[in-house]
Backbone as CSV, one residue per row, in Angstrom:
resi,resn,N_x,N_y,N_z,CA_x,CA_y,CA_z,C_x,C_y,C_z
1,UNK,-218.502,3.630,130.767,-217.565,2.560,130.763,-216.305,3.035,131.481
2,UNK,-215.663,2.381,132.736,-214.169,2.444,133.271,-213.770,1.113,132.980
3,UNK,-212.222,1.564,132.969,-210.987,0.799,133.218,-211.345,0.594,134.339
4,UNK,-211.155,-1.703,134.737,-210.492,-2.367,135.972,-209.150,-3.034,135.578
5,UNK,-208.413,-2.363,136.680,-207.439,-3.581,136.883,-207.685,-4.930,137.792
6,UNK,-207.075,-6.071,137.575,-207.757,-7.094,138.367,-206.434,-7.867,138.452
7,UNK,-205.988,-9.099,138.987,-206.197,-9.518,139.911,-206.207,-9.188,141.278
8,UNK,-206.378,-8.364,142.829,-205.694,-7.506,143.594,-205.678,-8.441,144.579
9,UNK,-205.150,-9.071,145.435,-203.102,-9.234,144.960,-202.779,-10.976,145.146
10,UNK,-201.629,-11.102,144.733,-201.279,-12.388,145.011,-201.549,-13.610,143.816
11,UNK,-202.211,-12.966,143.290,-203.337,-14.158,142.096,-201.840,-14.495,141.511
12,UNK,-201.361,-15.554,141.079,-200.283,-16.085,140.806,-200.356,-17.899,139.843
13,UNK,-201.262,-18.092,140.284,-201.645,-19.343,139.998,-203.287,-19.529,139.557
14,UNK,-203.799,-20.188,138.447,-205.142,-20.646,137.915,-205.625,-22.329,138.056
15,UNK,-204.677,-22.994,138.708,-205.209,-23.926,139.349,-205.780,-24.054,140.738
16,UNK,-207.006,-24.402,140.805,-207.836,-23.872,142.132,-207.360,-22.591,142.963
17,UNK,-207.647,-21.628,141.745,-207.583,-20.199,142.413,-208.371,-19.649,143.167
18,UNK,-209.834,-20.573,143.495,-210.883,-19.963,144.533,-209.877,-20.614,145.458
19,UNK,-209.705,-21.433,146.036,-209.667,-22.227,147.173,-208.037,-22.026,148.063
20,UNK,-206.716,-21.558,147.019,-205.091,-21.322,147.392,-205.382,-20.559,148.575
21,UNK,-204.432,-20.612,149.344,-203.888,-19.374,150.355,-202.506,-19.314,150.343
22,UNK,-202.588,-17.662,149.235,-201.058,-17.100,148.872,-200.474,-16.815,150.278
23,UNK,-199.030,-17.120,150.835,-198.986,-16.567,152.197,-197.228,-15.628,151.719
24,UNK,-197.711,-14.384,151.673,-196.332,-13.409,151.679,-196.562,-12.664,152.809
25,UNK,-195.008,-12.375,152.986,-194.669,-11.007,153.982,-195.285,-9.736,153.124
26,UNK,-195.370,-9.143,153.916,-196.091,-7.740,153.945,-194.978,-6.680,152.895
27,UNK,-193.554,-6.664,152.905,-192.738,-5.970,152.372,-192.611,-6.596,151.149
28,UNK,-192.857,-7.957,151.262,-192.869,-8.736,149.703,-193.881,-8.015,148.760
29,UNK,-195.139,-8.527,149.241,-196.349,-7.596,148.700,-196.139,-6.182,147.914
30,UNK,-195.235,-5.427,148.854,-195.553,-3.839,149.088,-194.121,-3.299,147.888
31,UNK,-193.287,-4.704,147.698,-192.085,-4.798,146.305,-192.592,-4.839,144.719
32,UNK,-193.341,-6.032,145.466,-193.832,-6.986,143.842,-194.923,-6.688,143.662
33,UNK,-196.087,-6.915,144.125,-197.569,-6.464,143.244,-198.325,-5.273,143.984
34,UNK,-197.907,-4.321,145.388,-198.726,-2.909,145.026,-198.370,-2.313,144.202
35,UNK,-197.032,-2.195,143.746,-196.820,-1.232,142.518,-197.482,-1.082,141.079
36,UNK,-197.479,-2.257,140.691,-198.017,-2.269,139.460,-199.628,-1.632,139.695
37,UNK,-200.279,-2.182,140.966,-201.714,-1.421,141.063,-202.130,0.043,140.942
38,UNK,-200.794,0.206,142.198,-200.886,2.079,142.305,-200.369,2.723,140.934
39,UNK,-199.665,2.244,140.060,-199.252,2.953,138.682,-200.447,2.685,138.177
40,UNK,-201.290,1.614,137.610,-202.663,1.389,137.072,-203.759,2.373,137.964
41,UNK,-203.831,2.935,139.209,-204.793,3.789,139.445,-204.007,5.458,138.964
42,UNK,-203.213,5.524,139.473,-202.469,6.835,139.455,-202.360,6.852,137.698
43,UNK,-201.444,6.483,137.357,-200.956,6.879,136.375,-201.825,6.523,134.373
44,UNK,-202.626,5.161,134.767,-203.098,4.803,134.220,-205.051,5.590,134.256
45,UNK,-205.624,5.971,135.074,-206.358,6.445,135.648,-207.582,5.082,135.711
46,UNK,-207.410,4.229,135.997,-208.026,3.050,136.302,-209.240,3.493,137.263
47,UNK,-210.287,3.048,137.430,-211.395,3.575,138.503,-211.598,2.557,139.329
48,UNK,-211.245,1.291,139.257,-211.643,0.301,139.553,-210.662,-0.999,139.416
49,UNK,-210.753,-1.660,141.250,-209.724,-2.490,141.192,-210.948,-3.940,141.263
50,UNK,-210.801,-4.747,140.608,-211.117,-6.274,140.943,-210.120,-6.854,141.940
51,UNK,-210.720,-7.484,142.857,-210.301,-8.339,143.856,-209.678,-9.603,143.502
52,UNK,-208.867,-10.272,143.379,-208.304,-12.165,143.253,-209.339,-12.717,143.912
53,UNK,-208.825,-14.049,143.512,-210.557,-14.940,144.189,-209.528,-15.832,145.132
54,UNK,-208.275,-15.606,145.125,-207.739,-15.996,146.424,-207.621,-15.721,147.900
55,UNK,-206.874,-16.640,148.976,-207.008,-15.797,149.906,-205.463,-15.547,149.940
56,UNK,-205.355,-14.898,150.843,-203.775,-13.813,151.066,-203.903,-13.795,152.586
57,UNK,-202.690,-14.718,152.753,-202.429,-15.063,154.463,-203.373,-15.498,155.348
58,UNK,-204.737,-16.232,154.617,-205.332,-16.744,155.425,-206.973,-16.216,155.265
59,UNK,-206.776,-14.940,154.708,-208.350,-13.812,154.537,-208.836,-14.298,153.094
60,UNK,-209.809,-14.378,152.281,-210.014,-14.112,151.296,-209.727,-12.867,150.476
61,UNK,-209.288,-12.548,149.704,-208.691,-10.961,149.035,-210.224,-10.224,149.413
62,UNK,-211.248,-10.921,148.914,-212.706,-9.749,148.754,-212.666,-9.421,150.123
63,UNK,-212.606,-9.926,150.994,-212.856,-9.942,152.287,-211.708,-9.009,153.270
64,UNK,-210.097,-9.098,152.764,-208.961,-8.454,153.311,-209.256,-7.045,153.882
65,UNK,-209.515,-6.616,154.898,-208.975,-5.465,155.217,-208.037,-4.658,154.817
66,UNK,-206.791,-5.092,155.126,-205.909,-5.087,154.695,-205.664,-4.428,153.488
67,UNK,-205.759,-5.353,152.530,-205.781,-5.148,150.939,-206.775,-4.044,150.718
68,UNK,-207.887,-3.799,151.275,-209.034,-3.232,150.746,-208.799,-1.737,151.882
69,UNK,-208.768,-1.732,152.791,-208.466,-0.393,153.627,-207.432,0.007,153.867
70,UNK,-206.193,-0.889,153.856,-204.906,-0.291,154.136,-204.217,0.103,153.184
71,UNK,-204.235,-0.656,152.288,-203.528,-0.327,150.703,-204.686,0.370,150.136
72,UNK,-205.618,-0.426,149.501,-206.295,0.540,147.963,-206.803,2.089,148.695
73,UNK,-207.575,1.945,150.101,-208.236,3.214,150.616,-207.203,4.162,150.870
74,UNK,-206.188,4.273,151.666,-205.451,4.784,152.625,-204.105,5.239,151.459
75,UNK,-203.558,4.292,150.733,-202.034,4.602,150.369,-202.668,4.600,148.845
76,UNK,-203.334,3.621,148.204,-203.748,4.584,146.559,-204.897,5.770,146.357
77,UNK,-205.556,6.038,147.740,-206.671,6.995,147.285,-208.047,6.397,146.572
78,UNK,-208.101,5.092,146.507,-209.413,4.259,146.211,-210.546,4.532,146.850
């Protein structure tokens, strides 16, 4: 059994949360919700991030590059 943290990122809203497109700047993001993630992997020892079922600027989160190689791979060590 591991710890997930979940929503990854943007999830903000539960009315038609498949279908929203959250649209933030990149420094917004990198203020307000990577932190809380990277303390939940780092500090929390979390193994596992769940994806939002939103999209974020246009991508679906499951789908983000971005979210998934630039942040969780590259800057938390995922």
């Amino acid at each position: 059994m591991i710890a997930t943290v979940k929503h990854f990122a943007a999830n903000n809203q539960e009315f038609e949360r498949h279908r929203i497109n959250a649209v933030w700047a990149s420094a917004a993001l990198h203020e307000i919700y990577f932190p809380a993630f990277k303390a939940a992997v780092e500090e929390a020892g979390v193994w596992s991030v769940m994806s939002a079922y939103n999209k974020l600027n246009g991508v679906y989160c499951a789908e983000n590059s971005f979210l998934l190689k630039d942040v969780l791979q590259k800057r938390v060590g995922l």
